[in-house]
N, C-alpha and C positions, 0 to 999 in steps of 0.2 A: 168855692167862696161861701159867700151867707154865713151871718153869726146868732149861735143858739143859747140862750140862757133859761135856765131853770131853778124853783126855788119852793120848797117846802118848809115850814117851819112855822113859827108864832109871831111874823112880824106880819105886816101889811106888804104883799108880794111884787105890787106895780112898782112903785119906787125903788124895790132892788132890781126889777130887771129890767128897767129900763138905764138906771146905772150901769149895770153889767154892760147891755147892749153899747152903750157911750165907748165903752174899751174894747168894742168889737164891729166898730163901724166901719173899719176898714176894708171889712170882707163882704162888706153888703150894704149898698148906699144909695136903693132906688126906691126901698119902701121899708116897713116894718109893723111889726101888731104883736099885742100881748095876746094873751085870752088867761084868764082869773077866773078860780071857783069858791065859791063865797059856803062850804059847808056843802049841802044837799042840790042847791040852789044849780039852776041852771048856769053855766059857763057863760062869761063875757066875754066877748069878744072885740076886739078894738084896732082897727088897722087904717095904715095912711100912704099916701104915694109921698118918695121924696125923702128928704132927709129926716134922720131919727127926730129931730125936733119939731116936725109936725105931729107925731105921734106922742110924744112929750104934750104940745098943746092942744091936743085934743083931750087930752086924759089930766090935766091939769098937772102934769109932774108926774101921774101913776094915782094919785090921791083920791082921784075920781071913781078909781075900780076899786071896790071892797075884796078881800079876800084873802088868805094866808098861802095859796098855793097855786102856781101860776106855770105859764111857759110864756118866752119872747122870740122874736127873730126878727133881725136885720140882712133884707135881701140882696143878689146880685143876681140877676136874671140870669135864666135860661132856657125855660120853659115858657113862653108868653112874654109879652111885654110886661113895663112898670104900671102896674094899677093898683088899686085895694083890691079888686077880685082878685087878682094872681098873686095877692101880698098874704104871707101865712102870719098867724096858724090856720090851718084846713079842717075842715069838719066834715064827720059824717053825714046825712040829708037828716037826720032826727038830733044835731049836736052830739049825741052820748059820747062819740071818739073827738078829740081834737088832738091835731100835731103838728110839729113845725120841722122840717127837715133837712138839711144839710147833705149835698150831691147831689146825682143823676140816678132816674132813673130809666137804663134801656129799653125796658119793653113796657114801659105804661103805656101806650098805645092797646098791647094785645090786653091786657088788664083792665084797661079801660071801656073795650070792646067786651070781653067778658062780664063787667059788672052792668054793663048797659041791658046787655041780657034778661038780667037779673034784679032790673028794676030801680036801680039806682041813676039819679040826673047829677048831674057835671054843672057847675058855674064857671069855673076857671078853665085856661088853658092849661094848667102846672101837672105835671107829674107827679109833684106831692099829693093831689088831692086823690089822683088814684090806689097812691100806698094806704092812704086814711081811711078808703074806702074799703080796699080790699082786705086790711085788718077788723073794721067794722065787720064785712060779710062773713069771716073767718071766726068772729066774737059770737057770733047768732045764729051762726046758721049749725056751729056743733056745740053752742050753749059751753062753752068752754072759759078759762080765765084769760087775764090778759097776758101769762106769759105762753101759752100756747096758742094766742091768737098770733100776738108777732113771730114767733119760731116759726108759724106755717106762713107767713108772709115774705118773712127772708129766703125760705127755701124757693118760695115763687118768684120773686124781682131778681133782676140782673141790675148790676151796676153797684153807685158806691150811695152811703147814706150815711149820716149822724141822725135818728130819730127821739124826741122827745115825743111821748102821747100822753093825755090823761084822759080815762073812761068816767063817766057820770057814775057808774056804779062801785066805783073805789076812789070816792074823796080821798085828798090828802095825801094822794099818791101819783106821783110820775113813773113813767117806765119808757127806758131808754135803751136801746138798740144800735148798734156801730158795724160798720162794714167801710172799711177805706177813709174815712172821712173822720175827721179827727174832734175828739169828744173828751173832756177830762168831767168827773165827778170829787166834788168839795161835800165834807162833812165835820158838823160841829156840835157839841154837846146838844144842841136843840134846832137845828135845821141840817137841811140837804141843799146840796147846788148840783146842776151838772151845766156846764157852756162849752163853747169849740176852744176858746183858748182862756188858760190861765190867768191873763190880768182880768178876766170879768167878776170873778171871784174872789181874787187876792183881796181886797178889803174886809171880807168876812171870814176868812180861813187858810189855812196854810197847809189843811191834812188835805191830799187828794187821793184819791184812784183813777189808776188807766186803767178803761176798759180798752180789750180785746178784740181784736177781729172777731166778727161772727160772737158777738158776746150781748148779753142782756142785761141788765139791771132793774131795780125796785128802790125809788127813795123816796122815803118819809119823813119827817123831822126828827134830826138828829140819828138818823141810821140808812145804810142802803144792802140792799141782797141781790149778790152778780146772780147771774144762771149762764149753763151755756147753751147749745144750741138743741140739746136733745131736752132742755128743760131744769136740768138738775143746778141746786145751789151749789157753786164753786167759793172756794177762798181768795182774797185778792190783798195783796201786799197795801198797807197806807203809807204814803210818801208824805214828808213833811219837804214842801217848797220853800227854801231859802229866799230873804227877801231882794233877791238880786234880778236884773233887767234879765239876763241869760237865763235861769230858770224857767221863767214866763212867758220866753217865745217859742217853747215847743211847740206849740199848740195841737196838745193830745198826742204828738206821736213819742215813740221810746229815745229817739235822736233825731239832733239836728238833720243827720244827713239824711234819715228818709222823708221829712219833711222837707227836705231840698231839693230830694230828687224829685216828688209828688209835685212841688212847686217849678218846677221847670215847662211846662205850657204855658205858663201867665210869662217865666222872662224870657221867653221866647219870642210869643206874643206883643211882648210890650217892646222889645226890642226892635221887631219887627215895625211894630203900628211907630217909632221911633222917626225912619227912614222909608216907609214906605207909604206914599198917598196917593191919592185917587190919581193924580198924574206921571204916576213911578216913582222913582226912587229920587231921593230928593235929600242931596248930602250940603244943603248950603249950611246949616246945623255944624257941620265937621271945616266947614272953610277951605275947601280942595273944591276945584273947578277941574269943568269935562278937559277943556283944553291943559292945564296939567295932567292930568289921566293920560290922554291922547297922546302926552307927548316921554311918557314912560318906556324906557327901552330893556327896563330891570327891575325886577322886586325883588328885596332882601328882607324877611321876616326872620324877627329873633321874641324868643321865650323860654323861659324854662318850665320845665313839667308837663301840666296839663295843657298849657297854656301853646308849649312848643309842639303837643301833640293837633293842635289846633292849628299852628304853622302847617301843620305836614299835610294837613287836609287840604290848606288854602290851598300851597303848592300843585296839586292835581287840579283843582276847581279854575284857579288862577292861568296856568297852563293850557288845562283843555278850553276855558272860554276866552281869554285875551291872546291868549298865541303867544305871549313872550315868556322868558324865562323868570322861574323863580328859585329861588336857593334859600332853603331853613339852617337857621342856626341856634344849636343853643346859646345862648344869650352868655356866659360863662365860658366860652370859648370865642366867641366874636371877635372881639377887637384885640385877642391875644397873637391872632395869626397874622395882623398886619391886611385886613380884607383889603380884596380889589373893589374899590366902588367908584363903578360911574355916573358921572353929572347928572345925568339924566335918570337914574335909577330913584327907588325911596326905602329909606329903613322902615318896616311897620314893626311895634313894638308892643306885643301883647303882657298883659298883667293883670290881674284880676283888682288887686291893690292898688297899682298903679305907684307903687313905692320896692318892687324888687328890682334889688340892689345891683346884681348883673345886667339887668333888662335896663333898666337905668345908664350902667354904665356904656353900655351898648347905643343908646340914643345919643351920649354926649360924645362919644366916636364916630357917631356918624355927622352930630352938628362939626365937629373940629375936622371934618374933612368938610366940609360945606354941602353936606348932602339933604334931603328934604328928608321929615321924619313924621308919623302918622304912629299915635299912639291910640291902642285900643284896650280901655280900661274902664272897670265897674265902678269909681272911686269919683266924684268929683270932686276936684282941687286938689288931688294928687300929686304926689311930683312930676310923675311921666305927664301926665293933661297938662302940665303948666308946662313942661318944657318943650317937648313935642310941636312941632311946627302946626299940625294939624290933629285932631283929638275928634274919637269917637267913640261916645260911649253906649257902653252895654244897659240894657234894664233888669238884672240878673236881684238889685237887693241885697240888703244885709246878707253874707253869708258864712256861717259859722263855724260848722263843721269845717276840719281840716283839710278832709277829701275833698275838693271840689268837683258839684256835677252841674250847679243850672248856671252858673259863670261861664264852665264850658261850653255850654250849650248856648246861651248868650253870643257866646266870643266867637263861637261857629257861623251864626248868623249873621253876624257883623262881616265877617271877611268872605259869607255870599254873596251878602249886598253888596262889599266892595269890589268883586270876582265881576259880578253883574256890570257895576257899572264901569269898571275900567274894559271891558268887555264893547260895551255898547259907546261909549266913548272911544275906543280904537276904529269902531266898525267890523268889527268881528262878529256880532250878532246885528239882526236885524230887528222892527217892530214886536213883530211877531215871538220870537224865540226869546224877546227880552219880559213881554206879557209873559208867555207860556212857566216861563222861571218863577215870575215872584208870584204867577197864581200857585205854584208848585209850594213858595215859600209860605203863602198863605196856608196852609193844608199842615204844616208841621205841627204847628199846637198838638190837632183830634190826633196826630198819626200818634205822637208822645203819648199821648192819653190812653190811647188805644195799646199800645205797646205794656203801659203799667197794668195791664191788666191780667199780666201771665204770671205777675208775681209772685203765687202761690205754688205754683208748678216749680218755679224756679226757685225757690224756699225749698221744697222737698228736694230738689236734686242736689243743691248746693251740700244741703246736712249730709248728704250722703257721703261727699268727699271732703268732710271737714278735717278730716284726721290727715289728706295729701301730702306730699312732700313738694310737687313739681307741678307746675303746669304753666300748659306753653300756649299761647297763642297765636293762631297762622292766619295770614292773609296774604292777600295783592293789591297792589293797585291802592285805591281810596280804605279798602280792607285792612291792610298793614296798619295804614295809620291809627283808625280804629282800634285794629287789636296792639299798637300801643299803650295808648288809653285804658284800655280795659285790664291787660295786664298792670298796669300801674295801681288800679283804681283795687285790683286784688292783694299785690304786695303791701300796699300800704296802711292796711286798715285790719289786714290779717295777716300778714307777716309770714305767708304762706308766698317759696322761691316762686316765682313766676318771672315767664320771657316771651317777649313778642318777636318773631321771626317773619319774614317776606316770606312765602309760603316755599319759595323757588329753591332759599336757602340752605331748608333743611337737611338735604344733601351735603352740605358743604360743611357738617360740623356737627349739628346741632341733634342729628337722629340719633346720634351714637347714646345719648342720655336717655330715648325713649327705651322702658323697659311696659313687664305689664304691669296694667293698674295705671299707667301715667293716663294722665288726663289731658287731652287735646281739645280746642276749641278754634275749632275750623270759621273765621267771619268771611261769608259769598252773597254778598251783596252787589257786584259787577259783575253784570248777565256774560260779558266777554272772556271773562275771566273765570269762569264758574266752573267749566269740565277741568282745567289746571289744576285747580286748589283743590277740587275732588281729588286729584289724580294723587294728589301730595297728601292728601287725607288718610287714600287707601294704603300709600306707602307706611306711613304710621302703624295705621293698626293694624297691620301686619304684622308689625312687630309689639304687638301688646296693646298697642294706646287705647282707652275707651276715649271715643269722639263724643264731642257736643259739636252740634253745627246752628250755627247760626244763619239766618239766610231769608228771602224775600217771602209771604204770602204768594204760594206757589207752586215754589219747585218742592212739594212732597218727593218728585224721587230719590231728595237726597237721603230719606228714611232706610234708603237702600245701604248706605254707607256709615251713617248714623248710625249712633246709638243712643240718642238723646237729642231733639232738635227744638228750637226755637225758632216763631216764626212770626216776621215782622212786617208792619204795613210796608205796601210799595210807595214806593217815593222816587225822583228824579233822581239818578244814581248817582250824581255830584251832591245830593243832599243826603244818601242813606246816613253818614256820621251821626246825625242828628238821631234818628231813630233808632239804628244799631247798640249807641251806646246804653239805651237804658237799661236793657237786659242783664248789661254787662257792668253797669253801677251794679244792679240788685245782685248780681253773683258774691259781688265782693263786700259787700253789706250784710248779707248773710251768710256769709263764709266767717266774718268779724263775729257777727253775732252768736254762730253754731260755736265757734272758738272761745267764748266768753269774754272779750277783749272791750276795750273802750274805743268805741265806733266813730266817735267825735273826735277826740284829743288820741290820737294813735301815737305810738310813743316815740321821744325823738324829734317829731314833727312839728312846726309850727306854720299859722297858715299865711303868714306872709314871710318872707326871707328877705329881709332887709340886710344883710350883711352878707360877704362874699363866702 
């Protein structure tokens, strides 16, 4: 979260970025501070607990701070509480560095320790203050400039950052820094911008620059100069942003969808904190009672897509923890076949829209048979939410891209929580086992979080097979379904043949396709089912296939069988879906992107299917 604004040029600097900051409130709402340098003059500094408008009326609108070049931010904790101490910009212990930053950083702890060392005192509890620090010690200690002081800074922190600095010894200039955390740079005949997203700038310009992973920049008024990480000036494309709502909410990434997929901890989270309170889970919100639950003898879940690879999950989760039967449909077949539904059973009807046209029609088959019906959708006021006997929804957010990933992910969580509690309303679980669950469910955010962080590895391996023809996906169990998803999530955004196969299958049809070079992606995320789907692994590449395996923090012996493995937090193995699948976004995101394709709008596709 947290929103950064920056601003060089000939005007007076407060009153644009604290405008800016107004269109970036949303990412950061517990504190904020400018800091202004007035020429030579020592840097001001000015911060407030609480909403941006206290920092507005301390600074009289910005007017109160003199200076033409400035940095802002607008916080969301993470490091420390909400206070002015912990509220940026941060400074060096002599002012000369100031910066305001955007992410986490992993190991300020040891950095922290290290500069204590070294003489330097700590006010804050933030993380930030020790990247400002240890860029200061980096400035001074080899008399170097300021783009060699950040280059040896990045190579030292782990984690993700948006950095904005300005040094006392180079007036007039900001210098900004990116790793994970999204930054766009605005330039204009006689000023510079740089903020986390688009609308903070939109009022003064339309030309921007993305900066790059692991990328640097220099802006002064009316000009900027990238660098990349060995120091050297790079070229960077100027984009001219259209004046449309869609344009403006990338915020800094290349597509919607990686900023969708980056964004899936928060709808996770909020979906979560939705249904889950300090005394369990708590579905009065959706208007379904334990004793309806209790008295459930059937679940019938229908979707199409993503949506139905979500069905297939519940169907294990639902199974293993309520003991009764569930049967997935696609939603586009449903009510063709004449289903059998009993009284006592309930349609659930997933939709990200809450307006697809078969999944729709499939609710109004189940109400004409008089059945109960539990719509699960990201859309309030939807069709499915108005007509659906009982309605619960996702906290997933506007979501743009065609592919969908944090809807999925959302709609995952939804049908735990309701696994859970049709579970504990049977008497299937006890106290105990129902606790143990939603702390497990608590823990998904960091595992998400943690999982985006192989991104890069998985970037290089993808490029490697961007030229493929085939590739197949194998699992068991909760796996399969997964590696539906994933295969989906690859055909359709790179148009590269892909199939998901139950691993068991392969036998039965499917090996006769593998030749060499084919690419397999073995998902072994069920500890019971683990030596099987090995066993079905080695059968492959035997016959040619190069393996990718996917699989728990762990089992390294699969390296044995591997030839490429990714490795994923552990998590309650009714919840791996959650975890497993980001990997398996990023394959297909940058398989779209190695391919040169349009990542967003994939062709054909549209993202809700409102017609049959």
């Amino acid at each position: 979260m947290c929103g950064i604004v920056g601003y060089c040029g000939n005007k007076q600097a407060a009153p644009i970025l604290l405008e800016g900051l107004t269109k970036l409130e949303y990412r950061g709402y517990d504190s904020a501070g400018l800091a202004v340098r007035d020429g030579e003059d020592k840097v001001k500094i000015v911060k407030a607990k609480g909403r941006l408008q206290e920092l507005a009326n301390k600074t009289d609108d910005g007017k109160a701070m003199k200076g033409c070049c400035g940095i802002g931010h607008t916080r969301w904790a993470t490091h420390g509480e909400p206070s002015e101490n912990n509220a940026h910009p941060h400074h060096s212990d002599d002012f000369e560095v100031v910066a305001v930053h955007n992410g986490i950083i992993e190991n300020f702890t040891e950095i922290k320790d290290k500069l204590l060392k070294k003489n330097y005192t700590f006010y804050s509890e933030t993380d930030t203050e020790a990247i400002v620090k240890l860029i200061d010690y980096y400035y001074k200690k080899y008399n170097i400039g300021p783009i060699d002081a950040i280059a040896k800074t990045m190579v030292r922190v782990r984690g993700s950052y948006a950095l904005a600095v300005m040094f006392k010894d180079h007036p007039g200039e900001i210098w900004v820094a990116r790793k994970d955390s999204p930054m766009i740079i605005g330039v204009d005949s006689k000023a510079s911008f740089v903020a986390s997203d688009v609308p903070a700038i939109l009022k003064h310009t339309r030309n921007v620059y993305y900066i790059g992973n692991l990328e640097m920049a220099c802006l002064k008024g009316g000009e900027v100069h990238f660098y990349n990480l060995d120091g050297e000036e790079i070229e960077k494309e100027l984009t001219k942003v259209e004046w449309d709502a869609e344009a403006a909410e990338k915020g800094g990434f290349e597509h919607f969808m990686m900023k969708e997929i980056h964004e899936q901890p928060k709808a996770v989270q909020d979906t979560i904190n939705a249904y889950v309170k300090e005394t369990g889970i708590d579905l009065s919100n959706v208007g379904i009672t334990d004793e309806e639950l209790k008295g459930l003898s059937q679940v019938h879940i229908t979707a199409c897509g993503s949506a139905y690879h979500v069905g297939m999950v519940g169907q294990y989760v639902i199974e293993k923890l309520a003991r009764i039967p569930v049967r997935v449909e696609l939603a586009s077949e449903f009510r063709y076949r004449n289903p059998i539904l009993s009284d006592d059973s309930m349609v659930i009807a997933i939709s990200q829209s809450g307006e697809t046209a078969d999944t729709l029609a499939a609710i109004r088959e189940a109400h004409g048979r008089k059945i109960k019906t539990l719509g699960i959708v990201n859309v309030v006021g939807s069709t499915i939410a108005r007509e659906a006997d009982h309605v619960m929804y996702t906290m997933a957010g506007p979501e743009i891209a065609v592919a969908t990933t944090k809807a999925y992910s959302a709609q995952l969580i939804a049908v735990y929580i309701l696994a859970i509690r049709i579970a504990k309303a049977k008497g299937m679980i006890d106290n105990d086992r129902e606790a143990e669950l939603i702390e497990e469910l608590k823990k998904l955010p960091g595992k998400i979080e943690r999982s985006l962080e192989d991104k890069e590895r998985l970037q290089w391996f993808t490029a490697k097979f961007s030229n493929v023809h085939d590739v197949f996906f194998i699992g068991r169990g909760i796996d399969y379904a997964i590696s539906l998803e994933g295969s989906l999530k690859m055909k359709e955004i790179s148009y590269v043949h892909s199939g998901a196969y139950a691993a068991g299958e392969l036998k039965h049809g499917t090996i006769s396709l593998v030749e060499d070079g084919t690419l397999v992606i073995g998902v072994i995320t069920q500890n019971d089912l683990y030596e099987k789907t090995v066993s079905n692994m080695v059968e492959v590449k035997s016959r040619g296939a190069y393996l990718c395996g996917l699989t728990n923090s762990g089992n390294y012996e699969i390296e044995d069988t591997a030839d490429f493995t990714v490795y994923i937090p552990k998590t309650d193995e009714l919840f791996a879906a959650s975890v497993a699948v980001i990997p398996l976004q990023l394959m297909g995101y940058y398989m779209s992107v190695a391919r040169g394709l349009d990542v967003d709008k994939p062709r054909n596709l549209a993202k809700s299917v409102t017609v049959e």
